[in-house]
PDB file of N, CA, C, O and CB in Angstrom:
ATOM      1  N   UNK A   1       0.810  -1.179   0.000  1.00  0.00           N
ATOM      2  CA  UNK A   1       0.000   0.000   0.000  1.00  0.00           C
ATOM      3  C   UNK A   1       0.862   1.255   0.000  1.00  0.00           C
ATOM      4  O   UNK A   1       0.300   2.337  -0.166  1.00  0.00           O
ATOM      5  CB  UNK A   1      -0.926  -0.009   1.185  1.00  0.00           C
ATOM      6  N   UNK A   2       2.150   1.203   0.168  1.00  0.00           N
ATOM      7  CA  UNK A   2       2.726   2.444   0.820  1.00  0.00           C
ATOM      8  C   UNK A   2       2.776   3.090  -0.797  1.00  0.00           C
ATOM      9  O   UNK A   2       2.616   2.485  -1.857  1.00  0.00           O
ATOM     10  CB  UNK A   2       4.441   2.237   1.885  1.00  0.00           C
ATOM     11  N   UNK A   3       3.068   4.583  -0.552  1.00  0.00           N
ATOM     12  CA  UNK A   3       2.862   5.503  -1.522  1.00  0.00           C
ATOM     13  C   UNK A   3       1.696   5.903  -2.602  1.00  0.00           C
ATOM     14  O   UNK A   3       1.399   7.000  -3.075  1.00  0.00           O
ATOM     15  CB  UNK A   3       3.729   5.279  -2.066  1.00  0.00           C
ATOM     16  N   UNK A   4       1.273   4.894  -2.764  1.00  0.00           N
ATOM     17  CA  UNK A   4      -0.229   4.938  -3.297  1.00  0.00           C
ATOM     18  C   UNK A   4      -1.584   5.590  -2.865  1.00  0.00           C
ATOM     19  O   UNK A   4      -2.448   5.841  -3.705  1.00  0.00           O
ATOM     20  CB  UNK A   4      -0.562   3.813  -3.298  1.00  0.00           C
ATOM     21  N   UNK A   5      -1.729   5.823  -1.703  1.00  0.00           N
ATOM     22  CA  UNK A   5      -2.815   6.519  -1.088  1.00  0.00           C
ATOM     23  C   UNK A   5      -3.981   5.332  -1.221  1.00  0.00           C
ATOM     24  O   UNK A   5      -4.451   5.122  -0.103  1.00  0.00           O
ATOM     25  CB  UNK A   5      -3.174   8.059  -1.890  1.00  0.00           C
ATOM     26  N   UNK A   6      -4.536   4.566  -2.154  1.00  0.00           N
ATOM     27  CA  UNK A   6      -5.550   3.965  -1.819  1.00  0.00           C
ATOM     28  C   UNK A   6      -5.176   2.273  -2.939  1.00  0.00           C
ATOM     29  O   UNK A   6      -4.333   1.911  -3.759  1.00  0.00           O
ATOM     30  CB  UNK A   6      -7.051   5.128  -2.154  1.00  0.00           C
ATOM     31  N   UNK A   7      -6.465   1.686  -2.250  1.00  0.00           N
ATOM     32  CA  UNK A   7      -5.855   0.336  -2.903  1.00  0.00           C
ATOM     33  C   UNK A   7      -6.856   0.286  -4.215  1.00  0.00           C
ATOM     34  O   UNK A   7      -7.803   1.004  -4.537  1.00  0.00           O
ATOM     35  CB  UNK A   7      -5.982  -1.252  -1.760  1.00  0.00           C
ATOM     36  N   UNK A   8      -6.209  -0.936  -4.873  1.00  0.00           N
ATOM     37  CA  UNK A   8      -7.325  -1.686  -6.244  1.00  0.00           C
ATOM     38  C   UNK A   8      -8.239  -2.029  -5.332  1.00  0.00           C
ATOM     39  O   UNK A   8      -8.129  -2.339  -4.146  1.00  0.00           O
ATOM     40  CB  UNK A   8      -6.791  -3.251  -7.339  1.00  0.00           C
ATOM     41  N   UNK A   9      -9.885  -1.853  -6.616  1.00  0.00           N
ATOM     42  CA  UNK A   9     -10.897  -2.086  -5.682  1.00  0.00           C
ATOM     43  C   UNK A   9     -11.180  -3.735  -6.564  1.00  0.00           C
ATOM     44  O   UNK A   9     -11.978  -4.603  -6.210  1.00  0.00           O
ATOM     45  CB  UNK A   9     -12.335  -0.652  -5.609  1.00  0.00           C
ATOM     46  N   UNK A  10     -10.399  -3.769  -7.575  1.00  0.00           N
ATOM     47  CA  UNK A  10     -11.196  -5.229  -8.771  1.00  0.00           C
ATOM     48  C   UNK A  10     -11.453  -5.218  -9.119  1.00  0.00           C
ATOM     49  O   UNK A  10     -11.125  -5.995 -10.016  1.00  0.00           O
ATOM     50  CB  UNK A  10     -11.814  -6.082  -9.038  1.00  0.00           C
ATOM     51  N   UNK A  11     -12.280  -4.636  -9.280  1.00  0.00           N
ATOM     52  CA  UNK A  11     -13.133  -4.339 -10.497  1.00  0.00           C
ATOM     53  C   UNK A  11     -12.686  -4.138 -12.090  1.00  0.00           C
ATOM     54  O   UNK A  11     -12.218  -3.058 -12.451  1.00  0.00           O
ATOM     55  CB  UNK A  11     -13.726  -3.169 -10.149  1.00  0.00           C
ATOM     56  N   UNK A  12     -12.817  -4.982 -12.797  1.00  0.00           N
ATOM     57  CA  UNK A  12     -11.921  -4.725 -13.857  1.00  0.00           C
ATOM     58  C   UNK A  12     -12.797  -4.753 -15.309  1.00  0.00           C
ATOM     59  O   UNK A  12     -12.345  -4.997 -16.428  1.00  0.00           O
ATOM     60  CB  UNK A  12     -10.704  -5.863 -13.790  1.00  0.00           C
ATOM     61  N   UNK A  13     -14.143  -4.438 -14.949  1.00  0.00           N
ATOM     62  CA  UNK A  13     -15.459  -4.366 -16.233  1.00  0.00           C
ATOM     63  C   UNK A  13     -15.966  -3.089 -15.946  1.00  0.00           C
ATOM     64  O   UNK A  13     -15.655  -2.591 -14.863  1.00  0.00           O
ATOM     65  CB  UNK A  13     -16.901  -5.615 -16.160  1.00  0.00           C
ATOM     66  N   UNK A  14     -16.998  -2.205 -17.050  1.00  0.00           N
ATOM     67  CA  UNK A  14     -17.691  -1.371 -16.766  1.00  0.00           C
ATOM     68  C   UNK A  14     -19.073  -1.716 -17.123  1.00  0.00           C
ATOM     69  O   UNK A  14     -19.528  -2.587 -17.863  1.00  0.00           O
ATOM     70  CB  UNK A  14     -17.221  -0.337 -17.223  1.00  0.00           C
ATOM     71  N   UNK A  15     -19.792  -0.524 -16.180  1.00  0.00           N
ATOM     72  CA  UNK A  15     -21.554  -1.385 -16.675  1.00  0.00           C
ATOM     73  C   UNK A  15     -21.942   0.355 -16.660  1.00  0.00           C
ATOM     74  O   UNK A  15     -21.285   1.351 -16.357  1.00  0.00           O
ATOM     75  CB  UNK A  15     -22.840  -2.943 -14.983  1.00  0.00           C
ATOM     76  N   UNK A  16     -23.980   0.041 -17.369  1.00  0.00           N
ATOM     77  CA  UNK A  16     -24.001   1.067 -17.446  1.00  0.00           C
ATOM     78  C   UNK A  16     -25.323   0.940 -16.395  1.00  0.00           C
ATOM     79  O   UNK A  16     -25.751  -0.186 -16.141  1.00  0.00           O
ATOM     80  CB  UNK A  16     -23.922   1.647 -18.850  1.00  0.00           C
ATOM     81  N   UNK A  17     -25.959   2.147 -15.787  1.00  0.00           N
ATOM     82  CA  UNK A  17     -26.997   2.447 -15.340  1.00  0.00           C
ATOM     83  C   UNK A  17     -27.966   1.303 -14.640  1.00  0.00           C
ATOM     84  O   UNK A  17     -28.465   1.284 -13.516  1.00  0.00           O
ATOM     85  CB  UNK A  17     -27.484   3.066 -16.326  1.00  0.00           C
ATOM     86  N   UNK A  18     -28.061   0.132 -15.986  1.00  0.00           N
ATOM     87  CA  UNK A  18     -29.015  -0.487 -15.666  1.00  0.00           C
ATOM     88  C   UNK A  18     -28.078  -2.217 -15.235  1.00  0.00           C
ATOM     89  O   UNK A  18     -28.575  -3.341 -15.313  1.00  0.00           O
ATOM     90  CB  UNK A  18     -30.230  -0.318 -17.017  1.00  0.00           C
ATOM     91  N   UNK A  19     -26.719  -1.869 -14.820  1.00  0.00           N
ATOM     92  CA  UNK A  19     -26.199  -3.193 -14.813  1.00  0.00           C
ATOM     93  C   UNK A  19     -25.394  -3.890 -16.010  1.00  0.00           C
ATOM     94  O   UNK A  19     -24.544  -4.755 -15.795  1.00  0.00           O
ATOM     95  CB  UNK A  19     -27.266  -3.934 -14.573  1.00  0.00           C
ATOM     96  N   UNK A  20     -25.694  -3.493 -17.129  1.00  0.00           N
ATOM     97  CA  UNK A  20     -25.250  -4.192 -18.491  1.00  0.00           C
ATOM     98  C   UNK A  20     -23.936  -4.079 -18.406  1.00  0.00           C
ATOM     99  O   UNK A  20     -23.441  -3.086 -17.874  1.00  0.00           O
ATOM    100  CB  UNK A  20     -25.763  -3.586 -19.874  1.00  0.00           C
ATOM    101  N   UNK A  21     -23.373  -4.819 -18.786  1.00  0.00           N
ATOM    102  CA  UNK A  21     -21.529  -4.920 -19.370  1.00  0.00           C
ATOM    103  C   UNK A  21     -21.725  -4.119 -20.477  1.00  0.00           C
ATOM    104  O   UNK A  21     -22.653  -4.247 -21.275  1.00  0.00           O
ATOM    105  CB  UNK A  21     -20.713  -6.666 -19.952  1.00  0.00           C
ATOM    106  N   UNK A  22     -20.244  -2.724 -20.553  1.00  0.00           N
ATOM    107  CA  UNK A  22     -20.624  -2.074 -21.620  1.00  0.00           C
ATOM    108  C   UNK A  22     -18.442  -1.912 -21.800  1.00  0.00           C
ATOM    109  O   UNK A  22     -17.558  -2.306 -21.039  1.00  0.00           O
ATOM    110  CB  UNK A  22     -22.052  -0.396 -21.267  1.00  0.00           C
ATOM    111  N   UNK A  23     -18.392  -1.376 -22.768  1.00  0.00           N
ATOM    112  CA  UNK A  23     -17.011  -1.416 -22.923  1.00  0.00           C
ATOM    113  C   UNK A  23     -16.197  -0.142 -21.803  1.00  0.00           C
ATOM    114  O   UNK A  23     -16.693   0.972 -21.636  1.00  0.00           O
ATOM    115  CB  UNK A  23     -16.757  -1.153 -24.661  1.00  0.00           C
ATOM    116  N   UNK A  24     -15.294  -0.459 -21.339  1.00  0.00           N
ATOM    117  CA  UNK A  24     -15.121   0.552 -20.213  1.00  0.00           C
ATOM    118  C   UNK A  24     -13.809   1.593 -21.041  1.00  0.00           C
ATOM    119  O   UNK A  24     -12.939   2.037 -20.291  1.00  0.00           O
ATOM    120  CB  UNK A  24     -14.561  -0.381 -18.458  1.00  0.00           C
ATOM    121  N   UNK A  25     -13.727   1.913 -22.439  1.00  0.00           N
ATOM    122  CA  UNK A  25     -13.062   2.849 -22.971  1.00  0.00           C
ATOM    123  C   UNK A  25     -13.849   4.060 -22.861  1.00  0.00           C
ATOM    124  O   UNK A  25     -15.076   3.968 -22.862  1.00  0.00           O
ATOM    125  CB  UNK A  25     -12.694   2.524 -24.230  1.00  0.00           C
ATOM    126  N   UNK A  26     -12.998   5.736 -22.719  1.00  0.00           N
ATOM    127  CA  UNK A  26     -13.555   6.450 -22.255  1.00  0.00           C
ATOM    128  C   UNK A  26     -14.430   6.896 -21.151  1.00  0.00           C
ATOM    129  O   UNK A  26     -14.675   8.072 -20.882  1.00  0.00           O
ATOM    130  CB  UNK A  26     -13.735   6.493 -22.807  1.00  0.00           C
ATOM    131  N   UNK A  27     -14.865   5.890 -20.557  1.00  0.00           N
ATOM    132  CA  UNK A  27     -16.191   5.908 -19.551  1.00  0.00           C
ATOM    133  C   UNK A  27     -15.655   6.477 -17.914  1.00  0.00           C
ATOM    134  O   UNK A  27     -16.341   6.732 -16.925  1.00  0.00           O
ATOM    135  CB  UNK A  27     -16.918   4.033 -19.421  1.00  0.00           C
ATOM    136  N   UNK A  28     -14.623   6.522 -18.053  1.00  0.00           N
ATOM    137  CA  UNK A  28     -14.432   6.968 -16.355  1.00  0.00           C
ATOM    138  C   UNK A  28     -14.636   5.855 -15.057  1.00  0.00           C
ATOM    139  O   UNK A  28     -14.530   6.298 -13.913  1.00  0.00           O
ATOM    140  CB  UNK A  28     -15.653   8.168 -16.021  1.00  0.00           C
ATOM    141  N   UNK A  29     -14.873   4.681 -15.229  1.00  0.00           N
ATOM    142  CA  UNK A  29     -14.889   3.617 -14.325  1.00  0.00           C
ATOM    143  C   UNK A  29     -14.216   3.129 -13.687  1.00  0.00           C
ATOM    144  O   UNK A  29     -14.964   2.192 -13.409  1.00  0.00           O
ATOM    145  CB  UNK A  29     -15.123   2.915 -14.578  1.00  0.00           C
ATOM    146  N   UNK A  30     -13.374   2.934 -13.165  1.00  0.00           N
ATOM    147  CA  UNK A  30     -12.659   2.383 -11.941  1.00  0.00           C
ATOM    148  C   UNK A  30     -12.218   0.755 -13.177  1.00  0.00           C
ATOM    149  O   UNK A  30     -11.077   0.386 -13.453  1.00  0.00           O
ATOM    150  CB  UNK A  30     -14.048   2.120 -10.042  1.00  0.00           C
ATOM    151  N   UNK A  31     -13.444   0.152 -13.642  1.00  0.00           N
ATOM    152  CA  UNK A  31     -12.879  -1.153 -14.271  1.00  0.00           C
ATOM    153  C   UNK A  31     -11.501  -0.317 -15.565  1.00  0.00           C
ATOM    154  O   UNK A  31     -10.395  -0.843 -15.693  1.00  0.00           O
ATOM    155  CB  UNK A  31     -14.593  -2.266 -15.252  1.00  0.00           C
ATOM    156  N   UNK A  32     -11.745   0.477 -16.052  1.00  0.00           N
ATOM    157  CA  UNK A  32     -11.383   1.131 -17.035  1.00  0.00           C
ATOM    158  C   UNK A  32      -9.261   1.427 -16.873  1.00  0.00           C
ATOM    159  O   UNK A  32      -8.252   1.142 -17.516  1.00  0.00           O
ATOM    160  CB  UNK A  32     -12.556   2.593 -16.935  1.00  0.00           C
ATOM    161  N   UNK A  33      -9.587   2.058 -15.752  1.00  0.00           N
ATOM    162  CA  UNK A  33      -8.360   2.349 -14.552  1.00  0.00           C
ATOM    163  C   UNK A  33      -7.496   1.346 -14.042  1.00  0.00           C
ATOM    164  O   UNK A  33      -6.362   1.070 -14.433  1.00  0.00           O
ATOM    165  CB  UNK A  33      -8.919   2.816 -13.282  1.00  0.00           C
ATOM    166  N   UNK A  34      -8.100   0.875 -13.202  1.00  0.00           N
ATOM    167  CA  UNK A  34      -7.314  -0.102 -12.192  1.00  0.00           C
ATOM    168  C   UNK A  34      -6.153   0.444 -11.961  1.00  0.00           C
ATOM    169  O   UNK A  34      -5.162   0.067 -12.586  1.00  0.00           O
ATOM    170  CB  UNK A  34      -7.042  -1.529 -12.653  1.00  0.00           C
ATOM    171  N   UNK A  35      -6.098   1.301 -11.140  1.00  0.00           N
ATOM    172  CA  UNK A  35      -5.431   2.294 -10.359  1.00  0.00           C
ATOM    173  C   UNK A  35      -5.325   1.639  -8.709  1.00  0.00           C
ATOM    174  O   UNK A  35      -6.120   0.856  -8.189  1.00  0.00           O
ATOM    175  CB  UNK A  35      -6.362   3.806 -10.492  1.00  0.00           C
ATOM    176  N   UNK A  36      -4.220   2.172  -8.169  1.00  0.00           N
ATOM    177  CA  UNK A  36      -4.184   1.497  -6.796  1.00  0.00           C
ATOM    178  C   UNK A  36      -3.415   0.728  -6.593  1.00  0.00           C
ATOM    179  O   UNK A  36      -3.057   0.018  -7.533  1.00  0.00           O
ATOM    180  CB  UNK A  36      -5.113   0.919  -6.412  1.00  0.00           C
ATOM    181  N   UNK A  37      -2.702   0.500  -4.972  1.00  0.00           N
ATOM    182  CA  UNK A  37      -1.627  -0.420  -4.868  1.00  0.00           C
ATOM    183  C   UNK A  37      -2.639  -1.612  -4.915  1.00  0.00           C
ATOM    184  O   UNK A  37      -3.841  -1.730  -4.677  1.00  0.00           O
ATOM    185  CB  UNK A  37      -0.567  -0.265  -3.495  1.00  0.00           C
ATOM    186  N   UNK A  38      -1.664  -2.424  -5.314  1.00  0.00           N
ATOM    187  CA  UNK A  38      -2.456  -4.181  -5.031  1.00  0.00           C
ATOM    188  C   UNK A  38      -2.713  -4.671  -4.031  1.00  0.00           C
ATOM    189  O   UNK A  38      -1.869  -4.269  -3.230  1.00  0.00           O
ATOM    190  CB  UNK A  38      -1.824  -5.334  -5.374  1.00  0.00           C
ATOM    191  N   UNK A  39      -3.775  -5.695  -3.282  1.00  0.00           N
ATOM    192  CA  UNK A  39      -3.942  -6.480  -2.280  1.00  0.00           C
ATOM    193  C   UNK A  39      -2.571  -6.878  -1.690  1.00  0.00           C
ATOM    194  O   UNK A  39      -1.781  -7.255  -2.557  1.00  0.00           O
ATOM    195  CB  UNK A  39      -4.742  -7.569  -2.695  1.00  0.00           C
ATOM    196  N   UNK A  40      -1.974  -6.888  -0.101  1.00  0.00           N
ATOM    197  CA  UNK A  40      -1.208  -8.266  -0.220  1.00  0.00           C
ATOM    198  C   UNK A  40      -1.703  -9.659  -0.445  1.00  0.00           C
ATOM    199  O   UNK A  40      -2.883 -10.003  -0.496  1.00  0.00           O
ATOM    200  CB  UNK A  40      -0.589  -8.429   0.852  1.00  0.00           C
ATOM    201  N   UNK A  41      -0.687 -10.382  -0.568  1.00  0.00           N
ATOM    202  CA  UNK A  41      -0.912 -11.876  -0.855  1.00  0.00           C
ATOM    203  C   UNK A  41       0.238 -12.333   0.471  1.00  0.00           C
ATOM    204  O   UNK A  41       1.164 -11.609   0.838  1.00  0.00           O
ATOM    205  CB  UNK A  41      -0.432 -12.460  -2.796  1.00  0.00           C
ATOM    206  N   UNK A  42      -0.072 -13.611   1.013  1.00  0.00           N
ATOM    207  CA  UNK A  42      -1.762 -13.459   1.791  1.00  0.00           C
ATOM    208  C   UNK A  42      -1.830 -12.424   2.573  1.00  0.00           C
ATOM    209  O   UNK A  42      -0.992 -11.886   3.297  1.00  0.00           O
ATOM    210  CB  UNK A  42      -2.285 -14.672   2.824  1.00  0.00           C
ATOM    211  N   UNK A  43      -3.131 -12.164   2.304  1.00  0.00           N
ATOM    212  CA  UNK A  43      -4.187 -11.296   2.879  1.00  0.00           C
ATOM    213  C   UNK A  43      -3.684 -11.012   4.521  1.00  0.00           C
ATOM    214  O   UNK A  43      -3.083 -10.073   5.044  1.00  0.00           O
ATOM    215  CB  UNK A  43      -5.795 -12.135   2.747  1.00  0.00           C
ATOM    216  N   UNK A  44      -4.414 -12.713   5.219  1.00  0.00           N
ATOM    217  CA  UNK A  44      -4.415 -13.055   6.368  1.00  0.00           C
ATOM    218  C   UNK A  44      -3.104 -13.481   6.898  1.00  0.00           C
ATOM    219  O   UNK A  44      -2.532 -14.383   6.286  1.00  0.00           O
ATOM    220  CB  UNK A  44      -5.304 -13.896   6.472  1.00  0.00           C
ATOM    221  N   UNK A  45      -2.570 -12.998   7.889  1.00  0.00           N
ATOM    222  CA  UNK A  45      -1.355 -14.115   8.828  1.00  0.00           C
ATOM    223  C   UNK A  45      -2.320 -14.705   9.717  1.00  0.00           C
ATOM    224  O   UNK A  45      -3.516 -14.440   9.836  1.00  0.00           O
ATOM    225  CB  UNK A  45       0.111 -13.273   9.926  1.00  0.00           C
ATOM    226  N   UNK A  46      -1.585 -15.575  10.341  1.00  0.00           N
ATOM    227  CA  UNK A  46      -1.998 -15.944  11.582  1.00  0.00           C
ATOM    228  C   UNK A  46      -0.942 -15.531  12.589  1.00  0.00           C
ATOM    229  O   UNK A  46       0.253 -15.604  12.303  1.00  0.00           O
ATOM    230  CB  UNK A  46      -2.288 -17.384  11.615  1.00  0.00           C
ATOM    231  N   UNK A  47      -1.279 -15.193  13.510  1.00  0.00           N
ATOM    232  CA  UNK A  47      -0.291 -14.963  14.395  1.00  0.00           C
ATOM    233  C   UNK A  47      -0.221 -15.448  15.653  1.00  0.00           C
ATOM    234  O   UNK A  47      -0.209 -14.509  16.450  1.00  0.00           O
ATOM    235  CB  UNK A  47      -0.186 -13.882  14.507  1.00  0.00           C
ATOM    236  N   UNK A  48      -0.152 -16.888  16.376  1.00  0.00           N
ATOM    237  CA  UNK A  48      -0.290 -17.875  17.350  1.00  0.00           C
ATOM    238  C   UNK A  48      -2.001 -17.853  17.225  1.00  0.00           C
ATOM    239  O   UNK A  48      -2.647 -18.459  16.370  1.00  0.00           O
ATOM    240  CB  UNK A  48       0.497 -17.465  18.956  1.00  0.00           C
ATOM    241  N   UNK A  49      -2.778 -16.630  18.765  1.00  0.00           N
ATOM    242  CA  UNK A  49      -4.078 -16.844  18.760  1.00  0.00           C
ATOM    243  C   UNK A  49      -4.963 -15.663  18.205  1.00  0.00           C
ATOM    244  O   UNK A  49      -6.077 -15.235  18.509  1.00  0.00           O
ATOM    245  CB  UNK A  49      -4.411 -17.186  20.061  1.00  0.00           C
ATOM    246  N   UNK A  50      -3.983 -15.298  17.236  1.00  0.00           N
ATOM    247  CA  UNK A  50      -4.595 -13.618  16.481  1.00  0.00           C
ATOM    248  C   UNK A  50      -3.983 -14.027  14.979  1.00  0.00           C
ATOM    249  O   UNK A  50      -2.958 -14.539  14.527  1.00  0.00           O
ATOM    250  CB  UNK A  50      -3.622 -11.636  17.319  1.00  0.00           C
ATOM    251  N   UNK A  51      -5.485 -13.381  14.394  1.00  0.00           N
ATOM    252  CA  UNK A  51      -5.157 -13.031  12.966  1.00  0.00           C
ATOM    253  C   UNK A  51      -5.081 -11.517  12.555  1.00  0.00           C
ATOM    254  O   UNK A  51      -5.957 -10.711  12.869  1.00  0.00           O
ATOM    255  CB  UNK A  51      -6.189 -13.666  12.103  1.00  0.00           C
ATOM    256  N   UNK A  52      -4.110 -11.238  11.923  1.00  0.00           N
ATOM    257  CA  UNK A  52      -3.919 -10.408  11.182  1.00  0.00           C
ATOM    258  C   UNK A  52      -4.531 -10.154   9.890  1.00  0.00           C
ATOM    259  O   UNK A  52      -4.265 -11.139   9.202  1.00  0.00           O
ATOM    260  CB  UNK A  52      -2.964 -10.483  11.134  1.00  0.00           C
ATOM    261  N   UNK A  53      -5.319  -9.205   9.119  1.00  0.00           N
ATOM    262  CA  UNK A  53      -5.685  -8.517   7.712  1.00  0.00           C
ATOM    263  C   UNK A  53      -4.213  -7.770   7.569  1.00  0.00           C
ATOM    264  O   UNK A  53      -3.836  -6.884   8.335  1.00  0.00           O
ATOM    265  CB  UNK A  53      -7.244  -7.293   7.741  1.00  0.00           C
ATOM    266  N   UNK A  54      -3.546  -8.221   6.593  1.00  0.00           N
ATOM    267  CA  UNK A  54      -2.069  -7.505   5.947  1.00  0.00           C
ATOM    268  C   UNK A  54      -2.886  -6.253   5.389  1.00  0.00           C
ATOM    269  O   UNK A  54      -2.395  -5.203   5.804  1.00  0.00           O
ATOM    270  CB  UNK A  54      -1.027  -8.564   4.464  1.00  0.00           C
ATOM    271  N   UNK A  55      -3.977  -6.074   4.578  1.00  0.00           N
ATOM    272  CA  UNK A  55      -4.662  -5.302   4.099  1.00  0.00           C
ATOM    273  C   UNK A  55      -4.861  -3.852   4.734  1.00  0.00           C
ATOM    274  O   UNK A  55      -4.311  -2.787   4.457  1.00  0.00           O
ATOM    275  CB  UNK A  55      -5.635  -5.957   3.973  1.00  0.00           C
ATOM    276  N   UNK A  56      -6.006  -4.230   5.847  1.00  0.00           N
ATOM    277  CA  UNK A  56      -6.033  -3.086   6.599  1.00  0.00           C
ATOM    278  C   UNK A  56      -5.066  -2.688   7.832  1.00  0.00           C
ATOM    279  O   UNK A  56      -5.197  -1.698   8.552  1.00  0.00           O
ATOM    280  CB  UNK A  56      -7.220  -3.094   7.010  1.00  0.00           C
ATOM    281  N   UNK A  57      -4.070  -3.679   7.913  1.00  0.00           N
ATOM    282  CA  UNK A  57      -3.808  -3.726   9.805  1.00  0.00           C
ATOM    283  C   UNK A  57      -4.417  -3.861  10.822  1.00  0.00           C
ATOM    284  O   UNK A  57      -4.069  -3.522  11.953  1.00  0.00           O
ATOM    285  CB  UNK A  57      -3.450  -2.853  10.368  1.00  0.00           C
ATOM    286  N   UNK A  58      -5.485  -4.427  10.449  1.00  0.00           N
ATOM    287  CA  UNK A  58      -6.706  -4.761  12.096  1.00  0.00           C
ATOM    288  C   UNK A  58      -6.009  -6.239  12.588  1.00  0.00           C
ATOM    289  O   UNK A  58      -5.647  -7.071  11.756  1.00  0.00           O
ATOM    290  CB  UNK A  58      -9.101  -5.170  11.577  1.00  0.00           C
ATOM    291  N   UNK A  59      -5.895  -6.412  13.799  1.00  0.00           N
ATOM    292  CA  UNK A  59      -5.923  -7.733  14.845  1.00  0.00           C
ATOM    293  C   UNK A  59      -6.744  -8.031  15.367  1.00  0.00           C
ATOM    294  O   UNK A  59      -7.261  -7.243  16.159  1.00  0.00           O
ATOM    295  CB  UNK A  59      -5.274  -7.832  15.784  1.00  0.00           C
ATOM    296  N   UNK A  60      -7.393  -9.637  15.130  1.00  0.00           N
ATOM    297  CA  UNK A  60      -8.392 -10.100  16.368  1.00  0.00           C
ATOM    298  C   UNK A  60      -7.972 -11.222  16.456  1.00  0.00           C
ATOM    299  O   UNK A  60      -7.159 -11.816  15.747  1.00  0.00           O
ATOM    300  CB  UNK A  60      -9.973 -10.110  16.257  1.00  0.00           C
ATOM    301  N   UNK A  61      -8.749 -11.667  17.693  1.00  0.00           N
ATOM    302  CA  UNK A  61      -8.447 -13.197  18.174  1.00  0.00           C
ATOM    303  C   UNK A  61      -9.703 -14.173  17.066  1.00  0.00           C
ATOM    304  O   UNK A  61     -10.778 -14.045  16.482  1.00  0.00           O
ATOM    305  CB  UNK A  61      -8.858 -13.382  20.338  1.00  0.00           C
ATOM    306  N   UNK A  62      -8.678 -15.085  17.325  1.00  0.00           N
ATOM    307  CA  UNK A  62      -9.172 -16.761  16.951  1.00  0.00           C
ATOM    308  C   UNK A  62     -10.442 -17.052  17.475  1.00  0.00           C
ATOM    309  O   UNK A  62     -11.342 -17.594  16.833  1.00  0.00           O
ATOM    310  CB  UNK A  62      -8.190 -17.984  17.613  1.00  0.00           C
ATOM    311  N   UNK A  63     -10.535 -16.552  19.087  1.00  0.00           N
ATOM    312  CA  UNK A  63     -11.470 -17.363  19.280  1.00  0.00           C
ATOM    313  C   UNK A  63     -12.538 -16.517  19.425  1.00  0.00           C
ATOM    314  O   UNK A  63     -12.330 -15.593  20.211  1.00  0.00           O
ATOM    315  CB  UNK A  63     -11.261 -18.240  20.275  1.00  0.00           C
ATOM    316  N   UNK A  64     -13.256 -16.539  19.080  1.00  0.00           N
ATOM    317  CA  UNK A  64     -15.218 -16.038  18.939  1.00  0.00           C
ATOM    318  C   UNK A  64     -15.687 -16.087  19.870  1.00  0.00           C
ATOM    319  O   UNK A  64     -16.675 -15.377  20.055  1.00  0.00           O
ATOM    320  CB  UNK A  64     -16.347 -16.831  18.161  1.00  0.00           C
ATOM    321  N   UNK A  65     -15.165 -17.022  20.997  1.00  0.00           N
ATOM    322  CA  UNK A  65     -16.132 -16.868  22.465  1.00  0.00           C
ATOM    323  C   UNK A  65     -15.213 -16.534  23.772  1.00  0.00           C
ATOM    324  O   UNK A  65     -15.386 -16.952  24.917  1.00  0.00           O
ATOM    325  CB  UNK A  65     -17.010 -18.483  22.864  1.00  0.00           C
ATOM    326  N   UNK A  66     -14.027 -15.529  23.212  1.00  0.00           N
ATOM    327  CA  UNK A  66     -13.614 -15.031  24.470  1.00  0.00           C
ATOM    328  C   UNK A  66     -14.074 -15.082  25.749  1.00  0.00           C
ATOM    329  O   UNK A  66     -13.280 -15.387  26.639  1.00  0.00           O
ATOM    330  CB  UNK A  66     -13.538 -14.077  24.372  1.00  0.00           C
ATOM    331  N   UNK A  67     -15.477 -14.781  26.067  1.00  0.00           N
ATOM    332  CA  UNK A  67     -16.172 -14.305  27.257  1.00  0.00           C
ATOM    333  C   UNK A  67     -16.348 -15.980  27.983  1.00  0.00           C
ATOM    334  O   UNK A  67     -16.387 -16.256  29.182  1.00  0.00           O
ATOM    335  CB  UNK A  67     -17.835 -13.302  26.812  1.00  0.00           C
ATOM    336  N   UNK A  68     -16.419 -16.782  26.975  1.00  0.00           N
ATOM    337  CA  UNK A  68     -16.584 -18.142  27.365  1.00  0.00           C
ATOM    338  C   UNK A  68     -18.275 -18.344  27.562  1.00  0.00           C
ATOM    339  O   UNK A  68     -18.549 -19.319  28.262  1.00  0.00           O
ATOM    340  CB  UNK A  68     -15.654 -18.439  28.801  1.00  0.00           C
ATOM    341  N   UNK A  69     -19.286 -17.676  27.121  1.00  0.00           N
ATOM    342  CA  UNK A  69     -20.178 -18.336  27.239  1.00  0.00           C
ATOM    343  C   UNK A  69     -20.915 -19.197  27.242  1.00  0.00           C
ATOM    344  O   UNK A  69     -20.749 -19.972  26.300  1.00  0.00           O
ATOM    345  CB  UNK A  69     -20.344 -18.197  27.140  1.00  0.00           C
ATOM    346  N   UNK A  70     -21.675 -19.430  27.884  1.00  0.00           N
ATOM    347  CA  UNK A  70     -22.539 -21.257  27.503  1.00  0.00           C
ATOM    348  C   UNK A  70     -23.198 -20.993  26.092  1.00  0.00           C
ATOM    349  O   UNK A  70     -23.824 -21.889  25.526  1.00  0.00           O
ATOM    350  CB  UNK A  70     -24.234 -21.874  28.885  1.00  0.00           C
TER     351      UNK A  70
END
């Protein structure tokens, strides 16, 4: 991500109004572009009982029931 300011969103078709695939020359679309640093690969680490998004930098735990509920 670094220097880029924002990432690829994927999009790599253009449509028009009503949904249709239309050719994305001239049109101003993002499919047209594909501008943006790339995803990492992988995405996810694991990190013992935390995963990492390489993407955004968020951390959470593995486990879903921290609190331990019944």
């Amino acid at each position: 991500m670094s220097g880029a300011g924002y990432l690829q969103t994927g999009q790599v078709t253009c449509h028009d109004a009503a949904g249709c695939l239309i050719d994305c020359s001239g049109g101003g679309q993002d499919g047209a572009f594909q501008r943006g640093a790339s995803w990492p690969k992988p995405r996810f680490n694991i990190e013992g009982e935390s995963v990492r998004d390489r993407l955004t930098d968020l951390v959470w735990s593995r486990n879903a029931n921290l609190a331990n509920f019944p």
